[in-house]
C-alpha positions as CSV (number, residue, x, y, z in Angstrom):
1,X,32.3,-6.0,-18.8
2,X,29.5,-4.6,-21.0
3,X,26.9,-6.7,-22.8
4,X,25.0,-5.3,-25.6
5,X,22.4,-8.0,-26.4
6,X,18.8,-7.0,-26.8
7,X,16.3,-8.4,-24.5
8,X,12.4,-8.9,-25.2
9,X,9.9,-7.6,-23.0
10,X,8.4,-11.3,-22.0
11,X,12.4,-11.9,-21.0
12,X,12.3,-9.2,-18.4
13,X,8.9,-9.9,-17.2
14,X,9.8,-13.7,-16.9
15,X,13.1,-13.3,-14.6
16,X,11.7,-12.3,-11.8
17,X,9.5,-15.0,-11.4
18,X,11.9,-17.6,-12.1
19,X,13.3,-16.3,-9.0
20,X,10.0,-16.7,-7.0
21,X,9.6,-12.7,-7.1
22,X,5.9,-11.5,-8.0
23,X,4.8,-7.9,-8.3
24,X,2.7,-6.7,-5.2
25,X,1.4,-3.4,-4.1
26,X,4.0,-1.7,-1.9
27,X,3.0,-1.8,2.4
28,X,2.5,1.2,3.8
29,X,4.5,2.0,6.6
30,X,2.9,1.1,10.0
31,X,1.5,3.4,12.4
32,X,4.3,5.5,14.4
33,X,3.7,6.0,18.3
34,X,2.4,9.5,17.1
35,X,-0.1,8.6,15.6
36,X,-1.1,6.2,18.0
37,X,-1.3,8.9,20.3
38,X,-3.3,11.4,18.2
39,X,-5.7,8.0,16.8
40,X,-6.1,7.6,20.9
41,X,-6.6,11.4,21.7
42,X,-9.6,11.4,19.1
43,X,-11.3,8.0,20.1
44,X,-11.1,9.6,23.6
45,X,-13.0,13.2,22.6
46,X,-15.3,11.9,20.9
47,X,-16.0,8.8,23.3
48,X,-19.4,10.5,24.7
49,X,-21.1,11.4,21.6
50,X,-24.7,10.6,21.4
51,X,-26.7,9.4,18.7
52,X,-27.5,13.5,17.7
53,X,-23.8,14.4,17.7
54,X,-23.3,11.4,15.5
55,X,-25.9,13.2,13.2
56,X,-24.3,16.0,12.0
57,X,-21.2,13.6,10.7
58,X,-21.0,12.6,7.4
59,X,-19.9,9.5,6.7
60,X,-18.4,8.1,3.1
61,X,-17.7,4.7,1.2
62,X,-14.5,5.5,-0.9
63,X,-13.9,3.4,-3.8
64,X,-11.0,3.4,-6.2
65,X,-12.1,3.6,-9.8
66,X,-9.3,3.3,-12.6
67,X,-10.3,4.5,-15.6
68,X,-6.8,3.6,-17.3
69,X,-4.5,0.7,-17.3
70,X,-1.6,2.2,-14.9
71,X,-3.3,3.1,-11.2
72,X,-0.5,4.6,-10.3
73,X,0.3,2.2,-7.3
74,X,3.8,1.7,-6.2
75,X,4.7,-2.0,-7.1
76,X,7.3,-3.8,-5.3
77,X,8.5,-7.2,-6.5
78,X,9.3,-9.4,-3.5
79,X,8.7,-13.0,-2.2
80,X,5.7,-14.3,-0.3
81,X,5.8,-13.7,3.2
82,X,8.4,-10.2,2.9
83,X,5.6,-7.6,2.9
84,X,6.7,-5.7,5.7
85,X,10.8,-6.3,5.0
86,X,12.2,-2.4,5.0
87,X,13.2,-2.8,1.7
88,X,9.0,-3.3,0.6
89,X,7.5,-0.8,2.2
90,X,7.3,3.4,1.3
């Protein structure tokens, strides 16, 4: 069965929330036990550096800065409490 009733923009919007679903930035999938090892293997290099090998690092604040409306984050509508349900993260 086919419906062919237009549908305003506020309608869609409201739906989901009449369903207790709210938009939320998508979860990034958790760490794997590969990169647990290779996070470890650094930590474990570098465990003996000294104040002057520390010197030569750079180290940088990274901000996010949206100069437009759309940030291009994945959004994931889902209920409170679901944010690392398969189905929410990419």
């Amino acid at each position: 069965m086919t419906y062919r009733r237009r549908l305003s923009q506020d309608t869609v919007r409201r739906r989901p929330a009449e369903v207790d679903l709210r938009p939320y930035q998508a979860a990034k999938s958790l760490l794997t036990g590969e990169d647990r090892r290779e996070r470890l293997r650094f930590a474990q290099e570098h465990l003996n550096w000294n104040n002057a090998d520390l010197g030569k690092v750079m180290f940088s604040v990274e901000s996010r800065f949206c100069l437009y409306s759309d940030d291009r984050r994945r959004r994931v509508y889902r209920r409170s409490g679901e944010r690392y349900r398969q189905a929410c993260i990419v």
